[in-house]
C-alpha positions as CSV (number, residue, x, y, z in Angstrom):
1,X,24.7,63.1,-12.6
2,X,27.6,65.2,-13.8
3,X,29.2,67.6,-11.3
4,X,28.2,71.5,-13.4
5,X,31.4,73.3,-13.7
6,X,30.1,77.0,-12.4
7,X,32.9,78.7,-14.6
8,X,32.1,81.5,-12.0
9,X,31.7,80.0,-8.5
10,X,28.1,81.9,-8.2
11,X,25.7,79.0,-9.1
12,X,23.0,77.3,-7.4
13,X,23.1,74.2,-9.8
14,X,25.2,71.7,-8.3
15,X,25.0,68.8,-10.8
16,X,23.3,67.5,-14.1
17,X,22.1,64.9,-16.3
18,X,21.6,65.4,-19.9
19,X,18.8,63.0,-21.6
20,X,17.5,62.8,-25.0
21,X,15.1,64.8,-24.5
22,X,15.5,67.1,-21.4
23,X,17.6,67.8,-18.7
24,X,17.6,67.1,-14.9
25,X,18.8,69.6,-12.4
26,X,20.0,69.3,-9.5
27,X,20.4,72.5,-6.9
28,X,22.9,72.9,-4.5
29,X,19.7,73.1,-1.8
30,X,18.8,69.6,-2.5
31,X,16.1,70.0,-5.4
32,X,15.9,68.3,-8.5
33,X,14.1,69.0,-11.6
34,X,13.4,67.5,-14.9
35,X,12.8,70.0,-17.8
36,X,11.6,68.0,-20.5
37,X,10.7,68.8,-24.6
38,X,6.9,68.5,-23.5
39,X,7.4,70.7,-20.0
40,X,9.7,73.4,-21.5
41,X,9.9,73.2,-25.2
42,X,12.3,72.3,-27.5
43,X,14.8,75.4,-27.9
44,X,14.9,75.5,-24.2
45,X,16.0,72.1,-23.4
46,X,18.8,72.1,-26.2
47,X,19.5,75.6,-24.9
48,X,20.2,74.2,-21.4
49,X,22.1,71.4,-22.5
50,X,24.5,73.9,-24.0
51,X,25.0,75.7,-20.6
52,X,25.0,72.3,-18.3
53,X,28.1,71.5,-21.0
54,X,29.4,74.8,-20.8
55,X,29.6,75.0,-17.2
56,X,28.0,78.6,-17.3
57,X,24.7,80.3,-17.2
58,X,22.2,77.5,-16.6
59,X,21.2,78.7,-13.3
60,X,20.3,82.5,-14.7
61,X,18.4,80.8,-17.7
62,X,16.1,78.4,-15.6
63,X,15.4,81.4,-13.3
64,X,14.8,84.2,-16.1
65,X,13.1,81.5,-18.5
66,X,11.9,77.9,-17.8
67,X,11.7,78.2,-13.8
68,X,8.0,76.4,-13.6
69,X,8.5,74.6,-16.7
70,X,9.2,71.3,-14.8
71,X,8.0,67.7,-15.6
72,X,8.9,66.6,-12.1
73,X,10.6,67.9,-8.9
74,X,11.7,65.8,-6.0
C-alpha cells in the first residue's frame, strides 16, 4: 500500500493500492475496500486512481459516489 498524500490534512483514507483494474482503500479507522471495474464501473475506478495519485479528493468521491460499490471489505 502507498501512504495517500491528503494535500489537505482532512482525509479519512490513510493509504492505497492501485491495480489494473480497481483500487484498494484503506481508512484511517482500519477498513479496507476493494473498488473494482465490475463493483464500481469503469470511469470510477480510473477516476479514483487519479485522486489516490493526486493525494486529494478520494475520500469526498467514495462517499458522494461509489461508497457501496465495493468488491470486498475486510
Amino acid at each position: 500500500m502507498i501512504k495517500y498524500k491528503d494535500v489537505d490534512k482532512n482525509s479519512g483514507v490513510q493509504s492505497y493500492e492501485i491495480g489494473h483494474d480497481s483500487v484498494t482503500v484503506q481508512f484511517k479507522g482500519g477498513g479496507v475496500y476493494c473498488y473494482s471495474y465490475k463493483s464500481a464501473g469503469v470511469n470510477n475506478v480510473e477516476r479514483m486512481k487519479v485522486l489516490a495519485q493526486q493525494g486529494d479528493g478520494l475520500n469526498a468521491f467514495i462517499n458522494t459516489t461509489v461508497r457501496t460499490k465495493y468488491d470486498w471489505k475486510r
